[in-house]
N, C-alpha and C positions, 0 to 999 in steps of 0.2 A: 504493500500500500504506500510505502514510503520512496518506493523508487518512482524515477522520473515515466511520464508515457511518452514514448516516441510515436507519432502520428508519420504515416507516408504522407509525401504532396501530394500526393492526386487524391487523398480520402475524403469523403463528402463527411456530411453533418451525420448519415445515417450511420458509419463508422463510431462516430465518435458517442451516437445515442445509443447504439443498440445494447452494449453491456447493461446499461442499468433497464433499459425494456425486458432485457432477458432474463435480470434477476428478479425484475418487479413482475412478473408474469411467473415464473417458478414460484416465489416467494407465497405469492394469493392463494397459486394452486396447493402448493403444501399447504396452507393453513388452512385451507377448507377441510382437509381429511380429519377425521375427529383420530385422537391418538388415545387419551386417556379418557376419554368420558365422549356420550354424546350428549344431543338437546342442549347443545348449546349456542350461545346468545345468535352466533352467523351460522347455526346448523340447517336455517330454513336454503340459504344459499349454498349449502355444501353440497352439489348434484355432481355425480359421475361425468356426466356431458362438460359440464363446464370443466372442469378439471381438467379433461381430452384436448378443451379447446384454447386453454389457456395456453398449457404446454404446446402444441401445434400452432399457437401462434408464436411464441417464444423460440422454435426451431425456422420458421420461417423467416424471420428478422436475422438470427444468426447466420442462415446461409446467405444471405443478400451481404450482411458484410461480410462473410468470406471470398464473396466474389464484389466486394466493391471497389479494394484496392486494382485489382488487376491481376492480382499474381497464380501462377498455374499452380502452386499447392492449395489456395483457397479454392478455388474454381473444381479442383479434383475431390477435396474435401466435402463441398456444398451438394455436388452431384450426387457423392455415394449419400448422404446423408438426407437426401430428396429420393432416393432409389430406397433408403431401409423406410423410411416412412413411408411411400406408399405400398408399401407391403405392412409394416407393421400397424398402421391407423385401421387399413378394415378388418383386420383379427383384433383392434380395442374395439370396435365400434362391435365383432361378434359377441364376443364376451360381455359388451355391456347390454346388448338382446336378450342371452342368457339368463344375466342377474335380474334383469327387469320383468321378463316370464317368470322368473323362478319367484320372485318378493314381490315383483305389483308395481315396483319404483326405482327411479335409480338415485332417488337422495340418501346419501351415505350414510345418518344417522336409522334411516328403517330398513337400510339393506343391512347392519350390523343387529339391530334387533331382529330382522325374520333370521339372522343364521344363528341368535343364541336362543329362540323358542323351539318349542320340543314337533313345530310344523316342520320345519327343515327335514328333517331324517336324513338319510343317506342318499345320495344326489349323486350319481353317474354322473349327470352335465354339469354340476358342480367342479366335482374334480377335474372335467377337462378345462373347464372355464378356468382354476388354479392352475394349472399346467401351463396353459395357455399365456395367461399374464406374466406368469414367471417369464418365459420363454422371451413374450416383450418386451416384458421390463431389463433383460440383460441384453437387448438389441437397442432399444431408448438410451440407456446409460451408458452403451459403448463399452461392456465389459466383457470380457474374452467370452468367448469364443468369435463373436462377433468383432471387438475392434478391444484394442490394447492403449488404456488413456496414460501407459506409462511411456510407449512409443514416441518415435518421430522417423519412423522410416517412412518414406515417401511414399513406399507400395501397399502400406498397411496402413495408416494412419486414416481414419478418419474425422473425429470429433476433432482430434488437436491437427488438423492439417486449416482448420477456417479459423484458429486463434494463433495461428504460426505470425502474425502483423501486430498481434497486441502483446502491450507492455505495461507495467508499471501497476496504476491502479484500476484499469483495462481489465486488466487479465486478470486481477485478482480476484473482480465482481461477476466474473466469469464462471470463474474456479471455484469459483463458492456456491453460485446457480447451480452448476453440476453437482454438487455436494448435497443441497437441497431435493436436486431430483433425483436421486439416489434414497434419500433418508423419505422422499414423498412416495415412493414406488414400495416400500418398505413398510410405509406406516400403510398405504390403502390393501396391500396382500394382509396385513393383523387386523387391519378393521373390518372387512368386509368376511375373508375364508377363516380368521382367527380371531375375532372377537369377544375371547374371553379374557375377563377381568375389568373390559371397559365398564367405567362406573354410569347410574344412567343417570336421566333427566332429573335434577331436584337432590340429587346425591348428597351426602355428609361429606365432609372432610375427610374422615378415612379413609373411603369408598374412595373419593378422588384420590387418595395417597397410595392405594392399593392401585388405582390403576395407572399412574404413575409408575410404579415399581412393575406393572406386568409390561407396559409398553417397553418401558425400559430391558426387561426380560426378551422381549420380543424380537428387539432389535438387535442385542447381542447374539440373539439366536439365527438371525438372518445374515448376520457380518460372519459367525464362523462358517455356517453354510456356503455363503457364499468364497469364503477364502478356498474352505474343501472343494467347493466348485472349481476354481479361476484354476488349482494346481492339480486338477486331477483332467483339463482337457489343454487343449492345443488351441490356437484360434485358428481358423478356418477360411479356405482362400475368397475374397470378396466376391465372387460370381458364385459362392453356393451356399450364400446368407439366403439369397428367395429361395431354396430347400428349407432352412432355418424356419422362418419367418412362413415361409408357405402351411409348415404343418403345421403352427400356431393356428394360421387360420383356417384350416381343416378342421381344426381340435376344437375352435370356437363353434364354426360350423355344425359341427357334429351336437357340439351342446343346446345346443337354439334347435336342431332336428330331434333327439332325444324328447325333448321337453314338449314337441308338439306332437309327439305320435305317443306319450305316456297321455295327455292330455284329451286326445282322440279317445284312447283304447278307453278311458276312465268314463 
C-alpha cells in the first residue's frame, strides 16, 4: 500500500478506477452471504442472483483493464478469463435453478433454513449442485487445477496475466478483492450445503458467538481441504478447462432434471 503506483501513458481513467470497482463489487457481494447468523438487518437483499451478478460484473471491469493498456499478457489474460466465465456462469446460473426448485427461493437466509429443517432429506441434486459449485468456485478463484495465482509464466497465467500493469496500491486493492472472493465462495458453500451452527433471526449472544466459532470452524475446514486439494493434482492445460467447467455444468444440469422428474413421479 505504501509503494508508489506506476501508471502506463496510454492508461485511461478506467485503468486507474477499476481496482476499487473490483473490490467494491467483491466487497457487497461477500457481505450479503450470511456467515454466522441469518435475518439479518441486509438479509432481505442477500439473493443468490445478485451475488452472480455483482461478481460478473467485477470480472468484467477487470478484463477491460487488462486489455486497456495495450499489452499482449493482459489481452491473453482477459480472453482466457472471458473463455472460463462463459463456461463457468451457466453451471452458477444451473445450480442456482436447483436450489431454487429444491427451497422455493434463492434469498440466502431461506435457502440456509430449508437445508437445516428436517424437509431437506437426502437430495441427489443437492449433492451435485455441491459438487458442482465446488468445481466453480476453484475455476472463479483461479486455483489449481484450473490456473496457478502463484505463477507468472506467460502460458499459464491467467488471473495474474490482467494485473501484470498494476503496482503499488493498485494491486494491493486487487489482491485483497481476490482474497475476499475466495473467503465469499467459502462462506456461501457453509451457508447454503452446511449450515449448521448459523445462529437464527432474533438470536442471543451466545447463539451468535457459537456461530461465530462454527463459521470460523468452517472455514478452517475449507482452507485444509482445499490445500489437500491444490497438492494432490497438477493444473491442467488451458484448452481442457471447458472439460472442467463442462461437467460442472452437466452436474448442474442433471440437478434441475432430477428434481423435475422426482416432482413429476410425486
Amino acid at each position: 500500500m505504501r509503494k508508489e503506483a506506476v501508471l502506463a501513458e496510454n492508461a485511461s481513467w478506467l485503468f486507474r478506477v477499476t481496482p476499487y470497482l473490483v473490490f467494491a463489487a467483491t466487497w457487497v457481494a461477500a457481505a450479503l452471504v450470511p456467515t454466522f447468523a441469518t435475518g439479518l438487518m441486509f438479509s432481505w437483499s442477500a439473493d443468490l442472483i445478485v451475488v452472480i451478478a455483482l461478481l460478473g460484473s467485477a470480472r468484467f471491469f477487470l478484463a477491460l483493464a487488462g486489455m486497456d493498456v495495450g499489452t499482449s499478457f493482459g489481452g491473453i489474460g482477459s480472453s482466457r478469463e472471458m473463455m472460463i466465465a462463459t463456461l463457468a456462469e451457466p453451471a452458477m446460473i444451473m445450480i442456482v435453478f436447483t436450489l431454487a426448485l429444491l427451497a422455493g427461493s434463492t434469498q440466502l437466509s431461506s435457502l440456509a433454513g430449508f437445508m437445516l429443517s428436517p424437509a431437506v432429506g437426502l437430495r441427489v441434486s443437492a449433492g451435485l449442485a455441491l459438487i458442482a459449485l465446488v468445481m466453480v468456485a476453484i475455476a472463479e478463484n483461479g486455483r489449481i487445477p484450473i490456473d496457478n495465482p502463484a505463477t507468472h509464466l506467460e502460458l499459464t497465467m491467467v488471473h495474474e496475466a490482467m494485473l501484470l500493469e498494476y503496482s503499488g496500491r493498485h494491486l494491493a486493492v486487487i489482491e485483497l478483492a481476490a482474497w475476499l472472493k475466495l473467503l465469499l465462495y467459502m462462506s456461501l458453500i457453509g451457508c447454503v450445503f452446511v449450515p449448521w451452527g448459523l445462529a437464527p433471526p432474533g438470536a442471543s449472544t451466545g447463539e451468535e458467538v457459537q456461530g461465530v466459532a462454527a463459521y470460523i470452524a468452517k472455514l478452517a475446514a475449507g482452507g485444509v481441504l482445499l490445500a489437500l486439494f491444490e497438492t494432490s493434482v497438477a493444473k491442467m492445460r488451458i484448452f481442457r478447462i471447458s472439460e472442467f467447467l463442462g461437467a460442472a455444468l452437466m452436474l448442474g444440469l442433471l440437478g434441475v432434471l432430477l428434481l423435475f422428474v422426482t416432482r413429476t413421479l410425486q
